[in-house]
C-alpha positions as CSV (number, residue, x, y, z in Angstrom):
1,X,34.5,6.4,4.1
2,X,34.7,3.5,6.2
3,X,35.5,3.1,10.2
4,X,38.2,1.1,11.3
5,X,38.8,-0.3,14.4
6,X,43.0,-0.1,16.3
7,X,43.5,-1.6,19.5
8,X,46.1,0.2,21.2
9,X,48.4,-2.0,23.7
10,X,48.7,1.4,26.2
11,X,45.3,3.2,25.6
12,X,42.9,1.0,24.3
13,X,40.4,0.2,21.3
14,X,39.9,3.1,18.9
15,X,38.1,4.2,15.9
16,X,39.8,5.8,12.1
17,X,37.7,6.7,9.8
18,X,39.1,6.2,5.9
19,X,38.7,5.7,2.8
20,X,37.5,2.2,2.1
21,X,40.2,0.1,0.7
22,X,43.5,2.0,2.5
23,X,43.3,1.2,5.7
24,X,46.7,0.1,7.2
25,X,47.8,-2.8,9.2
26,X,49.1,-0.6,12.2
27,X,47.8,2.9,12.9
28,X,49.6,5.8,15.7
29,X,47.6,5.9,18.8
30,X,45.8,9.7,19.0
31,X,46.1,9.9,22.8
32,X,50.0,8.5,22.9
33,X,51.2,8.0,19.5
34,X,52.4,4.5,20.1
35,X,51.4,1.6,17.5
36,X,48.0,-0.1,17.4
37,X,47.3,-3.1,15.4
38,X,44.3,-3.4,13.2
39,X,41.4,-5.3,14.6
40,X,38.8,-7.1,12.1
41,X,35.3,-6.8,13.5
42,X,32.2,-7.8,11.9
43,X,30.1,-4.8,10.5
44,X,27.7,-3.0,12.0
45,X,24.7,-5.5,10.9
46,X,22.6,-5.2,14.0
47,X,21.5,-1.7,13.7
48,X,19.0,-2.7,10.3
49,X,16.0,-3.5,11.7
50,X,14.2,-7.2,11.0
51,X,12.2,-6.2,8.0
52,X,15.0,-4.7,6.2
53,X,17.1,-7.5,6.9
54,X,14.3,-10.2,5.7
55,X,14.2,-8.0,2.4
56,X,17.7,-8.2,1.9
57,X,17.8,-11.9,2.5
58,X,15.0,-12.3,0.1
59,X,16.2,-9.9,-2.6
60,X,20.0,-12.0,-2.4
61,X,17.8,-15.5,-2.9
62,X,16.3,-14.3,-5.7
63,X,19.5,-12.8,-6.9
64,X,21.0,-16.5,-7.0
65,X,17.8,-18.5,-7.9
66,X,15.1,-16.3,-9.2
67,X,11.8,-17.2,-9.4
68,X,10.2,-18.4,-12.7
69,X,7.0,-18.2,-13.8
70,X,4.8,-20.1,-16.3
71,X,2.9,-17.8,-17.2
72,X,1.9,-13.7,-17.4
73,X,0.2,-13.0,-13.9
74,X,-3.6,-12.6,-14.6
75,X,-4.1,-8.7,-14.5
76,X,-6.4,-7.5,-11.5
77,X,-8.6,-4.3,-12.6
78,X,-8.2,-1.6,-9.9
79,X,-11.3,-0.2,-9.7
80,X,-11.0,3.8,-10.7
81,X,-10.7,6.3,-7.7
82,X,-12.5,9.6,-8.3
83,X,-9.4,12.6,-7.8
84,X,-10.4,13.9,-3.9
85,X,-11.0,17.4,-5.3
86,X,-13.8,16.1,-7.5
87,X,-16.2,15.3,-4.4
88,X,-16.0,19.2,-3.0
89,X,-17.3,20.7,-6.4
90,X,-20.9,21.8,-6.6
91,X,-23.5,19.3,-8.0
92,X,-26.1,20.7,-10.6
C-alpha cells in the first residue's frame, strides 16, 4: 500500500491509501464528495536518519561502479574467545 496525496478545491489536501500502481488522477473528497486532483509530492525521505541514508548512497555507488580488488584481502586471525560459561566452572 502506498499513500497518495488529493487536494481538494473546497476542503483541502488529503491523504488515500492504495495499492501501489492504481492510484487515479482525480479522487471524491471524504468530507464533501466533490473532485480532488492528484498531487505529486516527493516521498517521505526525511524520516531515514543520516546513517541509513549514507549506507544507501554507498550501497547504490557500489551498485553502479563496484569496487575491484587486486587481490584476496590478507586474512586477520581473531584471536579465540573462551565461551563466558567456561570462566565460572571450578578449577582443579
Amino acid at each position: 500500500m502506498a499513500t497518495y496525496e488529493y487536494l481538494c478545491s473546497r476542503c483541502g489536501p488529503f491523504d488515500v491509501k492504495l495499492t501501489i500502481g492504481t492510484a487515479p488522477t482525480v479522487y471524491g473528497c471524504p468530507v464533501c464528495a466533490g473532485t480532488a486532483r492528484r498531487v505529486y509530492t516527493s516521498p517521505g525521505l526525511t524520516l531515514t536518519s543520516h546513517t541509513v541514508a549514507a549506507l544507501h548512497e554507498q550501497e547504490e555507488q557500489s551498485r553502479d561502479a563496484p569496487a575491484v580488488v587486486s587481490e584476496v584481502p590478507p586474512h586477520r586471525a581473531v584471536p579465540p574467545r573462551p565461551h563466558p560459561a567456561l570462566s565460572r566452572l571450578p578449577r582443579p
